[in-house]
N, CA, C and O atoms as a Tripos MOL2 file, in Angstrom:
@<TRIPOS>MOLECULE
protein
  268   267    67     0     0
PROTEIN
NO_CHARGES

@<TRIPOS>ATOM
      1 N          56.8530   95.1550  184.4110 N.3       1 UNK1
      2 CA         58.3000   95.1230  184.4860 C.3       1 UNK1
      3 C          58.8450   94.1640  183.4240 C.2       1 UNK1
      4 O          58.2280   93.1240  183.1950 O.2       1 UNK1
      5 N          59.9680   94.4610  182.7630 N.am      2 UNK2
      6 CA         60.3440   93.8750  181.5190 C.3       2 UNK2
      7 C          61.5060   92.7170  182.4850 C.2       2 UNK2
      8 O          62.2770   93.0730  183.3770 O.2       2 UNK2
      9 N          61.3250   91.4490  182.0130 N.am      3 UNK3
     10 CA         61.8380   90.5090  182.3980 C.3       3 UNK3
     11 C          62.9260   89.5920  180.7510 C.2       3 UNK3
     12 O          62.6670   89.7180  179.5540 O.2       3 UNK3
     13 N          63.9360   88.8620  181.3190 N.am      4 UNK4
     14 CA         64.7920   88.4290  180.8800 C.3       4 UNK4
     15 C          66.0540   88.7480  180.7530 C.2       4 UNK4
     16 O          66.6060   88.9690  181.8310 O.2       4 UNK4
     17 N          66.8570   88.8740  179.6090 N.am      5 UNK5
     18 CA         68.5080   89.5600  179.5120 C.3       5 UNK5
     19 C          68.4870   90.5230  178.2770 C.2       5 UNK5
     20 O          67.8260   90.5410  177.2390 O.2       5 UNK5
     21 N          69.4530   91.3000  178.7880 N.am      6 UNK6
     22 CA         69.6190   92.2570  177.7620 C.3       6 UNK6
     23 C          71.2120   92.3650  177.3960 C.2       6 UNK6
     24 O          71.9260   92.1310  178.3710 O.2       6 UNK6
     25 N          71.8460   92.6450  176.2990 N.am      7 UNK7
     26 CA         73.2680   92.2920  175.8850 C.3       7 UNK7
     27 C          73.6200   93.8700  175.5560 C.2       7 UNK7
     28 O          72.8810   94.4540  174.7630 O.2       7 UNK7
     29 N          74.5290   94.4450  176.0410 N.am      8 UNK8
     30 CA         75.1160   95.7080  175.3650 C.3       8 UNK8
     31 C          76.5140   95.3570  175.0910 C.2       8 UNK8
     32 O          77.0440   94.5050  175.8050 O.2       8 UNK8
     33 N          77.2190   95.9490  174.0790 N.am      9 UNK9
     34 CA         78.1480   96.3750  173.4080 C.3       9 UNK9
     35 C          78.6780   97.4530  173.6370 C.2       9 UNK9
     36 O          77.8150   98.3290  173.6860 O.2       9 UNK9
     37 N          80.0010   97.9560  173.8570 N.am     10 UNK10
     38 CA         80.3100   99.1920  173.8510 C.3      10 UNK10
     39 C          81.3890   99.0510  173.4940 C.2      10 UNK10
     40 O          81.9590   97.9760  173.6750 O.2      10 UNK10
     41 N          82.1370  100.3460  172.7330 N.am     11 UNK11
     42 CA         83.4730  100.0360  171.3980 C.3      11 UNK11
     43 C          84.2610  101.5190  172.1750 C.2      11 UNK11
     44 O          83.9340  102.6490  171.8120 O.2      11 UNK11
     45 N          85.2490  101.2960  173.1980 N.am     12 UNK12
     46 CA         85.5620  102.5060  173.5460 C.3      12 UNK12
     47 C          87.2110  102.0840  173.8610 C.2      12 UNK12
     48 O          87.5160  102.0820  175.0540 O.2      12 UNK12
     49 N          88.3980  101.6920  172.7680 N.am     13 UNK13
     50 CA         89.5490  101.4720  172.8500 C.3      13 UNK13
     51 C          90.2580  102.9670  173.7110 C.2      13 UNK13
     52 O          91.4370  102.7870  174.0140 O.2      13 UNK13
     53 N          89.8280  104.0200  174.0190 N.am     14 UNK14
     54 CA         90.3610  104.8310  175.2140 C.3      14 UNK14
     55 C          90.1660  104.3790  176.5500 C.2      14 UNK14
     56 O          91.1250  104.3610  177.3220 O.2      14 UNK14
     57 N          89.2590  104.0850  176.8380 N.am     15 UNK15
     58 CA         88.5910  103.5950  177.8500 C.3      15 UNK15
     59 C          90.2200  102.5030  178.4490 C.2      15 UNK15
     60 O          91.0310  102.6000  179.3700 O.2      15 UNK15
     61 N          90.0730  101.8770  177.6880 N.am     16 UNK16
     62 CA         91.0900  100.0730  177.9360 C.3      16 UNK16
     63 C          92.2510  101.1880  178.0860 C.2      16 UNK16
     64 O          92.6470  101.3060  179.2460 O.2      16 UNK16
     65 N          92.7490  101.8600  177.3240 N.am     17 UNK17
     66 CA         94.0310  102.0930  177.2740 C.3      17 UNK17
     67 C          94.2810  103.1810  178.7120 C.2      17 UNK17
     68 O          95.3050  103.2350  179.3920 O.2      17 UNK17
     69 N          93.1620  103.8900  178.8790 N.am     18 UNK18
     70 CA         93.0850  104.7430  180.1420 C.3      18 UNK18
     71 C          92.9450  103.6810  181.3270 C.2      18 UNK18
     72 O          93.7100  103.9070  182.2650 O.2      18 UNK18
     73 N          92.2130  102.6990  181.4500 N.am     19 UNK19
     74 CA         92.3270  101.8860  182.8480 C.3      19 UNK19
     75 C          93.8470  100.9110  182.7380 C.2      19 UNK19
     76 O          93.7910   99.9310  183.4800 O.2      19 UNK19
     77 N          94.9310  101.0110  182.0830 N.am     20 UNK20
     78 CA         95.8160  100.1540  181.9200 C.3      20 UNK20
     79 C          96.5960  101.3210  182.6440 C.2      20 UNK20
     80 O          97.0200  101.2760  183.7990 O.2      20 UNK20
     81 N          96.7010  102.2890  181.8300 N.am     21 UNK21
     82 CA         97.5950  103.1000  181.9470 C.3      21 UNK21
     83 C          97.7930  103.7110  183.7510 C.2      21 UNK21
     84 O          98.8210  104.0270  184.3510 O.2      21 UNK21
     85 N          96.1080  103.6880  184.2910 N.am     22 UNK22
     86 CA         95.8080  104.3380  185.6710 C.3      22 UNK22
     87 C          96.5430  102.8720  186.4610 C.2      22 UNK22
     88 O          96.9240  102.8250  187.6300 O.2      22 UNK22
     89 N          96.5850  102.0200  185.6910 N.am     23 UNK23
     90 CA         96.7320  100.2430  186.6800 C.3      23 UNK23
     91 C          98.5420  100.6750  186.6030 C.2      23 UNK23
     92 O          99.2910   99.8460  187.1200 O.2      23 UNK23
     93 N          99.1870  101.9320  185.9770 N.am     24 UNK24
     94 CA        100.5320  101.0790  185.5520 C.3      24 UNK24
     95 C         101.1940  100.7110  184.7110 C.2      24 UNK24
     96 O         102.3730  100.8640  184.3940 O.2      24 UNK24
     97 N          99.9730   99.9520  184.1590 N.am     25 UNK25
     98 CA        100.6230   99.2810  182.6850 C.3      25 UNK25
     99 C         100.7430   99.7960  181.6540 C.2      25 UNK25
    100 O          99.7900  100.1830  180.9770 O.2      25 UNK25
    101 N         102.6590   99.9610  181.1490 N.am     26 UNK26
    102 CA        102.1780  100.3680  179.5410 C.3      26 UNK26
    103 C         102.4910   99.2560  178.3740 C.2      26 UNK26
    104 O         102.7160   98.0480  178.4430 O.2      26 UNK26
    105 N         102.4050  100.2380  177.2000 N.am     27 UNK27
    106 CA        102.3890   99.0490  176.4110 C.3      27 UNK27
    107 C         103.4840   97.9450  176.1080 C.2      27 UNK27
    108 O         103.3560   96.8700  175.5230 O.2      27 UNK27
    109 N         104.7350   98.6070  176.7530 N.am     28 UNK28
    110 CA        105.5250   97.4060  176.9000 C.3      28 UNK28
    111 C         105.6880   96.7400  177.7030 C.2      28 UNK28
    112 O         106.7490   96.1160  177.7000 O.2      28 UNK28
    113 N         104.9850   96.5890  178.5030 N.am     29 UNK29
    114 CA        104.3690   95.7880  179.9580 C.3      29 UNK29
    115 C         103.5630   94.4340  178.9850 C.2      29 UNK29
    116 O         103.9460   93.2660  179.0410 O.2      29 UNK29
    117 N         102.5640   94.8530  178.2500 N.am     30 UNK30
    118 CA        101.6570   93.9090  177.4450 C.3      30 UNK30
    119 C         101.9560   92.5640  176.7210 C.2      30 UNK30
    120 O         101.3530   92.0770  175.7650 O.2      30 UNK30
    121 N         103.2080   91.9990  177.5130 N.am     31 UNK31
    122 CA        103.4910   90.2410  177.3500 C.3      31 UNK31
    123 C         102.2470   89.7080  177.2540 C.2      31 UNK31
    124 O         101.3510   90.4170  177.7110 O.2      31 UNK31
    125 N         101.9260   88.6310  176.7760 N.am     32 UNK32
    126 CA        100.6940   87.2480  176.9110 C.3      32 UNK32
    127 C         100.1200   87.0200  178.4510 C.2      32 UNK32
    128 O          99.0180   86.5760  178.7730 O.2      32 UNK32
    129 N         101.2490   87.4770  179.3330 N.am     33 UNK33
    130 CA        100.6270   87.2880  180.7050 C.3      33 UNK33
    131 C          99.8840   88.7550  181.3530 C.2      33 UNK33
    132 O          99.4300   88.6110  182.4880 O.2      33 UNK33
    133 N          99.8030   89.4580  181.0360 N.am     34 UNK34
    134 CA         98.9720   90.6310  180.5430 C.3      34 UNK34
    135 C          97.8900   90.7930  179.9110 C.2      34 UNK34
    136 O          96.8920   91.3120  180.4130 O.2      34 UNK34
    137 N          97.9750   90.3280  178.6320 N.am     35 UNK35
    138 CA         97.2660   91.0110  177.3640 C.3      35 UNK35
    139 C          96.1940   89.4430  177.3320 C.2      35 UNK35
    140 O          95.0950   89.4720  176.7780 O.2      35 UNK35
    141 N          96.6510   88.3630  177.9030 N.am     36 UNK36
    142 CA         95.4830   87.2640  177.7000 C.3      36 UNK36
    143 C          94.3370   87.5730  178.1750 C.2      36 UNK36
    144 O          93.3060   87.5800  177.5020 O.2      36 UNK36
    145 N          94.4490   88.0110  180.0330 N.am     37 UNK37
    146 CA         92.7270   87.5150  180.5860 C.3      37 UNK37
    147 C          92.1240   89.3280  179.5830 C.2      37 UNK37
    148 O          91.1310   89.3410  178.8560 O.2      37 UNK37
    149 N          92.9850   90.5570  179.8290 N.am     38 UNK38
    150 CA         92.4070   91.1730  179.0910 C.3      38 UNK38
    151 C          91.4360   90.7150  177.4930 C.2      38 UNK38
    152 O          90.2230   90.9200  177.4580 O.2      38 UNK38
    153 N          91.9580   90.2850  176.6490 N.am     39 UNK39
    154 CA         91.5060   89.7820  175.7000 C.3      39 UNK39
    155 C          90.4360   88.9940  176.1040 C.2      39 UNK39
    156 O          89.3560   89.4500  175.7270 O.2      39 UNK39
    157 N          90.3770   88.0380  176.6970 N.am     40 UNK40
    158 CA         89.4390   87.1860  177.1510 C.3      40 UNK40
    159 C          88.1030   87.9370  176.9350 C.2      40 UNK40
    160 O          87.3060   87.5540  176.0780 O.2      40 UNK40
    161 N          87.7950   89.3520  177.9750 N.am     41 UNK41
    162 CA         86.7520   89.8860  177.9240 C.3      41 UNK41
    163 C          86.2950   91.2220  177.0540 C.2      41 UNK41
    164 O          85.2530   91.8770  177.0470 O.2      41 UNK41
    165 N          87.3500   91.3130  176.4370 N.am     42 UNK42
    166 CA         87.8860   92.8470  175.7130 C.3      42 UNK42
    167 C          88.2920   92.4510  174.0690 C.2      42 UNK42
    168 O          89.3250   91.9320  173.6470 O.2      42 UNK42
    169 N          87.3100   92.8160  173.4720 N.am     43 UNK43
    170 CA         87.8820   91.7670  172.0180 C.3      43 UNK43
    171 C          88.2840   93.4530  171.1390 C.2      43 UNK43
    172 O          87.7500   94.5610  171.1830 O.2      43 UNK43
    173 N          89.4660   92.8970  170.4040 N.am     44 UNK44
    174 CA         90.6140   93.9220  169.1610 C.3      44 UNK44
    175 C          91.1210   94.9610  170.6650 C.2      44 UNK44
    176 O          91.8490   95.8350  170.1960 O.2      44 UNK44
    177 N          91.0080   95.1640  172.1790 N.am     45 UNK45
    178 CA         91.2480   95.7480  172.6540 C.3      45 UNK45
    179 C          90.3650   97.4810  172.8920 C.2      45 UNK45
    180 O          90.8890   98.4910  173.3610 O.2      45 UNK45
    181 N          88.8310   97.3160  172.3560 N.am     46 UNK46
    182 CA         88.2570   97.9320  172.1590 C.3      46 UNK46
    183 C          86.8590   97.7430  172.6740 C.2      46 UNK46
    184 O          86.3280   98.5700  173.4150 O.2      46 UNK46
    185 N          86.1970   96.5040  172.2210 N.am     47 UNK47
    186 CA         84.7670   96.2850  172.6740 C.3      47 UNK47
    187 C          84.2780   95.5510  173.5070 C.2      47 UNK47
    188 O          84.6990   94.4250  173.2420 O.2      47 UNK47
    189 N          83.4180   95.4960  174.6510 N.am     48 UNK48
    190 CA         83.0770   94.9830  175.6620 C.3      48 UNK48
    191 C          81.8220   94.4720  176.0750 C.2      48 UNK48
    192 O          81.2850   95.2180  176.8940 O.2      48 UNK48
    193 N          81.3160   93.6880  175.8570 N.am     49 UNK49
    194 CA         79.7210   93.1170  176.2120 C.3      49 UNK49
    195 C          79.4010   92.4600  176.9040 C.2      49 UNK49
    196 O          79.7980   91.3010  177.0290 O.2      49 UNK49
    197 N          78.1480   93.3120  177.9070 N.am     50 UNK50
    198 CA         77.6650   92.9220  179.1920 C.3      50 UNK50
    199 C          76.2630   92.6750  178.9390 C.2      50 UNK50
    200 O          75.5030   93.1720  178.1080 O.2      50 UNK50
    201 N          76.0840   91.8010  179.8350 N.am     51 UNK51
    202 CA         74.8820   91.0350  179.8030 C.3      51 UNK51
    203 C          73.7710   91.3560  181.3780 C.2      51 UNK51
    204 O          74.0260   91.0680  182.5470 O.2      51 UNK51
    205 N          72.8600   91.8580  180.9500 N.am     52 UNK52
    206 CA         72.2940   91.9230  182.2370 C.3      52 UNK52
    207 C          70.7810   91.5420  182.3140 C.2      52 UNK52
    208 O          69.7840   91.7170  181.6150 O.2      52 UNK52
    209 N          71.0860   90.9420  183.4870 N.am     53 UNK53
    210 CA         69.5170   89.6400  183.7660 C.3      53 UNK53
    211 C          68.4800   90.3930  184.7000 C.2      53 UNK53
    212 O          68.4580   90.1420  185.9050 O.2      53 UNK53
    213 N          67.5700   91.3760  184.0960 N.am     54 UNK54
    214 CA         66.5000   91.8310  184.1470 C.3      54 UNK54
    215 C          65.8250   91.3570  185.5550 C.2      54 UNK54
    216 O          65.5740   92.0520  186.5400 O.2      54 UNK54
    217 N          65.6630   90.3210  185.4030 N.am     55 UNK55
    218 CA         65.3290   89.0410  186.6680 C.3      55 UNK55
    219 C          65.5270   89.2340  187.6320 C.2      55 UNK55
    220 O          64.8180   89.6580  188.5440 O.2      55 UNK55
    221 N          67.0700   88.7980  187.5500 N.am     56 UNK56
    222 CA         67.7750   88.7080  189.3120 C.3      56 UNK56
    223 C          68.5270   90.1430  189.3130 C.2      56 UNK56
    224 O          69.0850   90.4220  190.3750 O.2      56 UNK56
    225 N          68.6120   91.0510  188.3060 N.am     57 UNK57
    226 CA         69.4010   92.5230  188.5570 C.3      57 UNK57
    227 C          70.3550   92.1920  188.7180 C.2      57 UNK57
    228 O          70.7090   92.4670  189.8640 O.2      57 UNK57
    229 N          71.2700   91.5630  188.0210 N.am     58 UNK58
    230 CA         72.6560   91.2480  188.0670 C.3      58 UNK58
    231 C          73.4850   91.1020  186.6410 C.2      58 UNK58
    232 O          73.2720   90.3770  185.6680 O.2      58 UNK58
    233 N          74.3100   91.8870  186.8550 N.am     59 UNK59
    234 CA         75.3240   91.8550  185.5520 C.3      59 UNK59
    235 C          76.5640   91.2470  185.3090 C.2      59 UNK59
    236 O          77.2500   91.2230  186.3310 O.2      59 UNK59
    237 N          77.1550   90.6970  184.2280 N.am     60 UNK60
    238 CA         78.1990   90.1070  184.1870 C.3      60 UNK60
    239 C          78.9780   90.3790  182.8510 C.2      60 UNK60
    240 O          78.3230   91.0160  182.0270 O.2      60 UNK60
    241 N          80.2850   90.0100  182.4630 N.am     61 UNK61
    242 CA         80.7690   90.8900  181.3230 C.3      61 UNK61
    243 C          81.0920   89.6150  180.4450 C.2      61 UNK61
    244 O          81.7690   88.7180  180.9480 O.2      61 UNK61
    245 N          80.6580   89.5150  179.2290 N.am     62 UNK62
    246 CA         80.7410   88.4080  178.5290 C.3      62 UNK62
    247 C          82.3240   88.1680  177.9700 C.2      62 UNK62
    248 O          83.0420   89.1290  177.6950 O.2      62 UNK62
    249 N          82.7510   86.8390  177.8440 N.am     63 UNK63
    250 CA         84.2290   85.9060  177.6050 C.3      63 UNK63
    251 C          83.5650   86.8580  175.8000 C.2      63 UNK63
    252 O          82.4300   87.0590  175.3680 O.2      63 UNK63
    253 N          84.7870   87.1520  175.3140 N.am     64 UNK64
    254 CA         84.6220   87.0510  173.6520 C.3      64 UNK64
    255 C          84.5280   85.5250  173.1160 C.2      64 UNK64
    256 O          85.1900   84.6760  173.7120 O.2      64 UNK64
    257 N          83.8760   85.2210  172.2180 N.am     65 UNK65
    258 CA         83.8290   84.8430  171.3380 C.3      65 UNK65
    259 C          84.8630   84.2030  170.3450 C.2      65 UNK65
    260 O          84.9770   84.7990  169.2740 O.2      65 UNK65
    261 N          85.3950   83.4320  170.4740 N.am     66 UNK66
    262 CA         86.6300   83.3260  169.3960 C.3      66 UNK66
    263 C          85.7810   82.2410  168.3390 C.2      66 UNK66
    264 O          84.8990   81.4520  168.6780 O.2      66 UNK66
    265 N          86.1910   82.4030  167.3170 N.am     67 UNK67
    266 CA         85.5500   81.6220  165.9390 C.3      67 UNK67
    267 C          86.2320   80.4900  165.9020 C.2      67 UNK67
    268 O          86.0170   79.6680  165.0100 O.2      67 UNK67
@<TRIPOS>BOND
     1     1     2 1
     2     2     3 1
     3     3     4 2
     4     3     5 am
     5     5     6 1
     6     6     7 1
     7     7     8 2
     8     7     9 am
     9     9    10 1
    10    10    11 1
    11    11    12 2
    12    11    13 am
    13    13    14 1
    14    14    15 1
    15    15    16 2
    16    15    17 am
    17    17    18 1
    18    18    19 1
    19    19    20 2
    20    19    21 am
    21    21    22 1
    22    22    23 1
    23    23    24 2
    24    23    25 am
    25    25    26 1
    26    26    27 1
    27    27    28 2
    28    27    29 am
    29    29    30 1
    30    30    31 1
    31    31    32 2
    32    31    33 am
    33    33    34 1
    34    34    35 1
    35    35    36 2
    36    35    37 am
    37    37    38 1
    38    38    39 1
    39    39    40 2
    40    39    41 am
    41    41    42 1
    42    42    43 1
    43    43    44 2
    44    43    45 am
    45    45    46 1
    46    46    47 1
    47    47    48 2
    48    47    49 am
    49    49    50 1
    50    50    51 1
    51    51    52 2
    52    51    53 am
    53    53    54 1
    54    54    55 1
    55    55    56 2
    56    55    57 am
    57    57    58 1
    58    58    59 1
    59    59    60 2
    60    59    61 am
    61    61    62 1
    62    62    63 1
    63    63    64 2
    64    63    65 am
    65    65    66 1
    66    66    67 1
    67    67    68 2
    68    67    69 am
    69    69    70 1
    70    70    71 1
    71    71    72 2
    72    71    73 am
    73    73    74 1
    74    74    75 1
    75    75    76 2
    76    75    77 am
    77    77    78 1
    78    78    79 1
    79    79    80 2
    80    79    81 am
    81    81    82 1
    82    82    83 1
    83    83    84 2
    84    83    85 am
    85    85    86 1
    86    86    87 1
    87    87    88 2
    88    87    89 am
    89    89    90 1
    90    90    91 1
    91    91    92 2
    92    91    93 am
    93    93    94 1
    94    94    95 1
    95    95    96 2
    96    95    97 am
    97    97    98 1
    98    98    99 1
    99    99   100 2
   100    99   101 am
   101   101   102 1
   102   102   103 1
   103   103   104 2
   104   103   105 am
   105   105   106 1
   106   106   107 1
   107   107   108 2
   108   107   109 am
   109   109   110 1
   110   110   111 1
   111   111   112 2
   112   111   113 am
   113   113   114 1
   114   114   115 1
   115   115   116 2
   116   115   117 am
   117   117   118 1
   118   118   119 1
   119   119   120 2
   120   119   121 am
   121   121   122 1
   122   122   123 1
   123   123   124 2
   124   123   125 am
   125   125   126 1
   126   126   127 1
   127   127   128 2
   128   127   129 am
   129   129   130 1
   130   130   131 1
   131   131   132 2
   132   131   133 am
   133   133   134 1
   134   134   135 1
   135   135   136 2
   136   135   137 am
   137   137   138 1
   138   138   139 1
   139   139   140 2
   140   139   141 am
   141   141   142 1
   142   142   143 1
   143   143   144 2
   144   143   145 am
   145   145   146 1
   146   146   147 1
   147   147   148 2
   148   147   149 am
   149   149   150 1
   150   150   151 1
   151   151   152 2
   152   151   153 am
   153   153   154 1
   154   154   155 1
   155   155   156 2
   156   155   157 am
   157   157   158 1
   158   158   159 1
   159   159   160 2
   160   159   161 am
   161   161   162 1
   162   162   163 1
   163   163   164 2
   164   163   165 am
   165   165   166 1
   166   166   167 1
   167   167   168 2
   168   167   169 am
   169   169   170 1
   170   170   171 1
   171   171   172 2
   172   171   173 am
   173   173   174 1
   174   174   175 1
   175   175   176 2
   176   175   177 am
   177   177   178 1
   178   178   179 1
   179   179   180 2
   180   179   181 am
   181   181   182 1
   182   182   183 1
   183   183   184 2
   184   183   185 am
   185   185   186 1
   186   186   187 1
   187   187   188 2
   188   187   189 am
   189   189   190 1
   190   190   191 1
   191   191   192 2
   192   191   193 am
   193   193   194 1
   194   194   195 1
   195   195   196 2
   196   195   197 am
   197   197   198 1
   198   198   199 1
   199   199   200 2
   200   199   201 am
   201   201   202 1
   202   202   203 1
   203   203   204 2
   204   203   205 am
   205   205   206 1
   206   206   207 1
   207   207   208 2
   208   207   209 am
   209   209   210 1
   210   210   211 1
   211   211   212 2
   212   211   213 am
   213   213   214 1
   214   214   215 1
   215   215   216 2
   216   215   217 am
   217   217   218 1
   218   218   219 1
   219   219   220 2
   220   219   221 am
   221   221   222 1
   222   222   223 1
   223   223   224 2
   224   223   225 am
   225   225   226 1
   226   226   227 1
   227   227   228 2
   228   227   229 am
   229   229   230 1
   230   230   231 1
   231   231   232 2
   232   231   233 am
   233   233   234 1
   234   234   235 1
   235   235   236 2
   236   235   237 am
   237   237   238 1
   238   238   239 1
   239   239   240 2
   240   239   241 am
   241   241   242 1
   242   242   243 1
   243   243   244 2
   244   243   245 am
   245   245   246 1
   246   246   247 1
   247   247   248 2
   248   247   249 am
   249   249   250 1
   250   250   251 1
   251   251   252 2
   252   251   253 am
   253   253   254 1
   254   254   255 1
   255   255   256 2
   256   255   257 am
   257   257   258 1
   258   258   259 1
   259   259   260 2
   260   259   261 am
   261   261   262 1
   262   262   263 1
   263   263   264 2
   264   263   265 am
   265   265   266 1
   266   266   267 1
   267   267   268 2
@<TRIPOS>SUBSTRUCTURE
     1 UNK1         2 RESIDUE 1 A UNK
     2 UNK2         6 RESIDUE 1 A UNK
     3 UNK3        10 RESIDUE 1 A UNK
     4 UNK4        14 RESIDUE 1 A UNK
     5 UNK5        18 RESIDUE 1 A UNK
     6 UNK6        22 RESIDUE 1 A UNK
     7 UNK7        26 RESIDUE 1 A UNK
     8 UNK8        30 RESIDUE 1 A UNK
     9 UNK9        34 RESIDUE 1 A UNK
    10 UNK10       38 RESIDUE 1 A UNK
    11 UNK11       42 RESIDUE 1 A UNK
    12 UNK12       46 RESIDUE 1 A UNK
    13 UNK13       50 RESIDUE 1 A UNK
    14 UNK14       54 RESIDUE 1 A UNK
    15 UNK15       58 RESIDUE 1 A UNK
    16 UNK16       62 RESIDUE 1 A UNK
    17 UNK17       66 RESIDUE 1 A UNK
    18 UNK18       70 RESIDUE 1 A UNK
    19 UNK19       74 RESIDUE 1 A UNK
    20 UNK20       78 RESIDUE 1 A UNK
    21 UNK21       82 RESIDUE 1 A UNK
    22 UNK22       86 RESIDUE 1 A UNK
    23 UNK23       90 RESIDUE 1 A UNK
    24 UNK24       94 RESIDUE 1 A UNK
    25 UNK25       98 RESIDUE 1 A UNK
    26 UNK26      102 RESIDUE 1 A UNK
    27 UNK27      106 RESIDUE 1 A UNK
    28 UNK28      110 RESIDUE 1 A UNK
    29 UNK29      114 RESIDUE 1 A UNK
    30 UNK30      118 RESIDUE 1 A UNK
    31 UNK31      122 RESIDUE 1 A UNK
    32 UNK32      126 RESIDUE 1 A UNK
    33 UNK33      130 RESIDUE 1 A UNK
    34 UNK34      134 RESIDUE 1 A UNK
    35 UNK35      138 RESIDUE 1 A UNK
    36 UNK36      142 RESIDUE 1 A UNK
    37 UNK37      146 RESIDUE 1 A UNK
    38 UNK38      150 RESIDUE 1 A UNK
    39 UNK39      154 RESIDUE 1 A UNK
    40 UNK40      158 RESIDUE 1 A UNK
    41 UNK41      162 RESIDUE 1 A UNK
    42 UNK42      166 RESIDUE 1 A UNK
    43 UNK43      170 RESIDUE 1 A UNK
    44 UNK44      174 RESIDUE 1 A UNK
    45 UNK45      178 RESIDUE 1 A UNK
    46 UNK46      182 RESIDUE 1 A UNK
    47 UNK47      186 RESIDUE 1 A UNK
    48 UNK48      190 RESIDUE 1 A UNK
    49 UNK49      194 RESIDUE 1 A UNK
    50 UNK50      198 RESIDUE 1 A UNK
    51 UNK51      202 RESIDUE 1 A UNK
    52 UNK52      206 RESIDUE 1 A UNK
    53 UNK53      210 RESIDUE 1 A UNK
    54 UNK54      214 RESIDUE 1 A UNK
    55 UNK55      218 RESIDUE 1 A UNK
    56 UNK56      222 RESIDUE 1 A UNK
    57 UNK57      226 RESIDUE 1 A UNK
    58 UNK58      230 RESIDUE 1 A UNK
    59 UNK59      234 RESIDUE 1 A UNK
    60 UNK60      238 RESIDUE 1 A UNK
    61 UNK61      242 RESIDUE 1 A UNK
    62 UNK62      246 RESIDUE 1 A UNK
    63 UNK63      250 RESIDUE 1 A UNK
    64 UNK64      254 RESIDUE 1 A UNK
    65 UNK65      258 RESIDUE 1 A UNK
    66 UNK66      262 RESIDUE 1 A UNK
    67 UNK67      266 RESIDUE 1 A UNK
């Protein structure tokens, strides 16, 4: 059995705009009090990376990155 973490990426800006849209929200809804925690885990509003620990079988969705 393969042990440790594994990181995926996935780049699917329909995706975001389809779960906003099913939540409600459109794009003129998308103030800073909106569009922050999104961003947080959702970087350009498109890509998303999850991390999953082989180990304990548990996944979690990674904070972006800011430079």
């Amino acid at each position: 059995m393969a042990n440790g973490k594994v990181r995926i990426t996935f780049k699917s800006p329909d995706s975001v705009w389809d779960a906003l849209e099913e939540a409600g929200i459109t794009t003129d809804d998308l103030d800073s009090e909106v569009r922050e925690p999104i961003e947080k885990y959702i970087e350009y509003m498109e890509y998303v990376t999850i991390e999953i620990d082989l180990d304990t079988r548990k996944a979690i969705v990674l904070p972006v990155k800011r430079g």
